[in-house]
Phi, psi and omega in degrees: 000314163325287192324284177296353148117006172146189000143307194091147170325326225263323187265339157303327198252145173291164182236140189276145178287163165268151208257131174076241141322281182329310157317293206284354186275297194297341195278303194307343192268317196299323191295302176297337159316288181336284202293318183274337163311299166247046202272312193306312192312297187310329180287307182250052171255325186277343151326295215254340200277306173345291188297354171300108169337297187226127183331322196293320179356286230276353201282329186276317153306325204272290158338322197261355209245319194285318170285338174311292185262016174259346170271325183309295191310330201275315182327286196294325168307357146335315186230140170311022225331311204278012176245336148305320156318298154337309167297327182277315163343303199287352204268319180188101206251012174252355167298117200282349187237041173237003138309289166295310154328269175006292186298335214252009151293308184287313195297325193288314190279350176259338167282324226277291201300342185271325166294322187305299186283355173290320207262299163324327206223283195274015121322287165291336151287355150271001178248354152308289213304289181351281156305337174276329215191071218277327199306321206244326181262135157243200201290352198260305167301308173310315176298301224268323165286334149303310186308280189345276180325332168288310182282333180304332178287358161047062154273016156290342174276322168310302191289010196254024151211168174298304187281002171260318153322283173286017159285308180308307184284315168302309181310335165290332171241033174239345178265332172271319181296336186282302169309300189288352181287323160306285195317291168322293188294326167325285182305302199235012163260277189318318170255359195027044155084033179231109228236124174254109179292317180308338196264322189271022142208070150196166214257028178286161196283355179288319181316130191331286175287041171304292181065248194257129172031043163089359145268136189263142177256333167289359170254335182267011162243036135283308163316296158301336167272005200274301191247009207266305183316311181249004173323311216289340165301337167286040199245322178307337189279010164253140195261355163275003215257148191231093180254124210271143199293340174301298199283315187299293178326330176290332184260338151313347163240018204291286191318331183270329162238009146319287172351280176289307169336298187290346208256344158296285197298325174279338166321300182286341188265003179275308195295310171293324167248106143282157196277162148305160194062289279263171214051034194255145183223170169284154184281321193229128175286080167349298195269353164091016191280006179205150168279169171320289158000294186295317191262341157309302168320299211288347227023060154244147153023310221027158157243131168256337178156331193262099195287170193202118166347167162268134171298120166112022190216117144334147164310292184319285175331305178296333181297306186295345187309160149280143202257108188262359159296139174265098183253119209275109180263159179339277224224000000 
């Protein structure tokens, strides 16, 4: 900020409100912006959430790394960093230690972006591909096919304008808001947090959660009418594309009410079609997931120490299953 003589326009010049509608239209997009910014987290955080001994763990951490980086991020977005860097080259590019800033200033924002998407994105999107195709992907292939697939999607076109950015972060949330709406209504309406873990990993036709050929049909029309509303809007992320002012406003609110729709909608098609089973959990804790304590509560089992079947399933079935753990080789 020496260098440059203060602060810059941005903190200096005032900003006119927008008038009328319009403020509460820009408030509602800033909001659904947010919130689609971090639709991807929120959908895959139980990949990394999974390993906390007790659900309470994660809560403190998750609180101190969301507040943390949501006040650094709103400070420092004022400004471009990779274009301040720039500026000190142009200002005096033979000063050596306006170089070195430079350099080891530029290496932070390039670990930074390697770390972020190695762990956000090809971590997690290596434990899809992973779960969808255990036989041929493990976690390691799979990053490597979210990396591929990310640059053919030419997402350097997306940041290159503003209104094409939060347009992009809407979008993320009219297709995940909808998803978590599922989720959500599933887990504490539809099953009332009541879970047969042993049935959710493997892939026999007995398991509760089989449904019709491996597919819930109540969750893919809960989901699709969940986001069927604000589709026509994402049309909005090419800022040349001329979208009639109803349907962009529909998609500006696409995540909150993507959200409740599919989370309604799957509610009611549980209740007029129940999945088979529900409310059925295991008599004995397989995985060893609760203390004695815990499971004396839950009125289960306890696991000491002593493997055992899954209730309802044979020895031959156990043999023959296939091994669907990811076991991570060079390539």
């Amino acid at each position: 900020m020496a260098a440059a003589g203060g602060t810059g326009q941005y903190i200096k010049t005032p900003t006119a409100a927008k008038p009328g509608s319009e403020l509460g239209w820009a408030f509602v997009r800033g909001i659904t912006a947010l919130l689609g910014g971090n639709a991807v987290g929120m959908t895959s955080q139980t990949d990394f959430s999974r390993f906390a001994r007790r659900p309470k763990n994660q809560i403190w951490g998750q609180a101190f790394a969301a507040g943390k980086m949501y006040g650094d991020v709103t400070e420092l977005g004022l400004w471009n960093p990779p274009n301040i860097v720039q500026l000190w080259l142009d200002t005096d590019y033979h000063n050596p230690k306006l170089r070195a800033a430079a350099f080891f200033s530029s290496l932070g924002l390039l670990l930074n972006i390697l770390a972020l998407n190695s762990v956000e994105n090809g971590v997690s999107g290596g434990m899809d591909f992973a779960g969808l195709w255990p036989k041929y992907i493990n976690i390691r292939r799979g990053s490597y096919l979210i990396a591929i697939v990310s640059i053919a999607l030419n997402p350097w076109y997306i940041i290159s304008k503003a209104s094409a950015f939060t347009s992009a972060l809407n979008s993320f949330g009219i297709i995940l808001g909808p998803m978590m709406g599922v989720f959500t209504a599933d887990y504490y309406m539809v099953r009332r947090k009541k879970v047969k873990l042993s049935d959710l990993y493997h892939d026999s036709p007995k398991g509760i959660y089989w449904f019709t050929r491996g597919i819930n049909f109540r969750a893919y029309v809960a989901w699709i009418l969940g986001f069927a509303p604000s589709i026509g809007g994402m049309a909005s992320v090419d800022p040349a594309n001329s979208i009639p002012i109803g349907l962009t406003r529909t998609f500006y609110t696409g995540f909150l009410t993507g959200y409740a729709i599919s989370f309604l909608v799957h509610w009611g098609l549980g209740v007029v079609f129940p999945p088979a089973s529900l409310g059925e959990v295991d008599s004995y804790d397989s995985f060893g997931t609760f203390t004695p304590d815990e499971a004396a509560k839950l009125g289960i089992e306890p696991n000491l120490g002593e493997r055992r079947n899954p209730q309802g399933r044979t020895s031959d079935e156990l043999r023959n299953e296939k091994d669907v753990s990811v076991h991570e080789t060079p390539f």
